[in-house]
C-alpha positions in Angstrom: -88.0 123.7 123.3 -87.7 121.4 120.5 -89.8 121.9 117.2 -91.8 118.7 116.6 -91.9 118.5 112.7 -89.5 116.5 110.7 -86.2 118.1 110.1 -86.0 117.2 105.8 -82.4 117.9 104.3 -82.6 121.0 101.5 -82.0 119.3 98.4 -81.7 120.9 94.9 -84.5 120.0 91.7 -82.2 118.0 90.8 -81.5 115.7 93.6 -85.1 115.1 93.9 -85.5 114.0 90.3 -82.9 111.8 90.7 -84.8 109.8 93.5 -87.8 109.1 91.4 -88.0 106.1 89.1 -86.3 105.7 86.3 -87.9 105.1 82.6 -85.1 102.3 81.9 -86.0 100.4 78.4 -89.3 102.1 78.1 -89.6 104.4 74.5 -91.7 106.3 73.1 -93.0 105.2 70.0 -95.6 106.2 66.6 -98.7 104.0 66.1 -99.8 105.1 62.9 -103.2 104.0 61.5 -103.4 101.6 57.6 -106.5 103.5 57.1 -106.0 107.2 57.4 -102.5 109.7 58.4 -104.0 109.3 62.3 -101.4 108.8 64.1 -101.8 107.7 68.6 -98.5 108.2 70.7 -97.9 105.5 73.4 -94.6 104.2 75.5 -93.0 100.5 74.4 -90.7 98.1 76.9 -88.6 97.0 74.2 -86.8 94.0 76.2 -90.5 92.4 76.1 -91.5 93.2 72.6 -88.5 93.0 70.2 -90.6 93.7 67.2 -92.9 96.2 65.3 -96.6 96.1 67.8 -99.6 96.1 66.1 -103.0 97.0 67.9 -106.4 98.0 66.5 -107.7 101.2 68.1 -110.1 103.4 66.9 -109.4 106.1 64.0 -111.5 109.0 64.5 -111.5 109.9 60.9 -112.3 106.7 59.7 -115.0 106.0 62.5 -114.3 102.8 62.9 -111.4 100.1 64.2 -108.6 100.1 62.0 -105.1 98.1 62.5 -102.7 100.5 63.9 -98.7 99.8 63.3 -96.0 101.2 65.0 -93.8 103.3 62.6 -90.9 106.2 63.0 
């Protein structure tokens, strides 16, 4: 008589991305090594850090841990 799984409403692609969280201040930005042309890729919220980061990582062609800066 009556189907007992949940009855969903067809939405588009669309719709369904909309629904999902949204990135808001968070960019995309270069952190680009003082030793060598490496170069890692990482994501920035810049309404808590205004200015240029600054991390050491790891440089693969240097082998060692070099200061990393974020660049353009």
């Amino acid at each position: 008589m009556w189907d007992s799984r949940p009855v969903w409403p067809k939405m588009s692609y669309c719709d369904r991305r909309n629904i999902m969280a949204k990135s808001g201040n968070r960019n995309i930005i270069k952190l680009k090594s003082t030793e060598s042309p490496y170069f890692y890729t990482t994501t920035k919220n810049k309404s808590n850090k205004p200015g240029k980061l600054e991390l050491r990582k790891y440089d693969p062609i240097v082998r060692m841990h070099v200061l990393f800066r974020e660049s353009k």
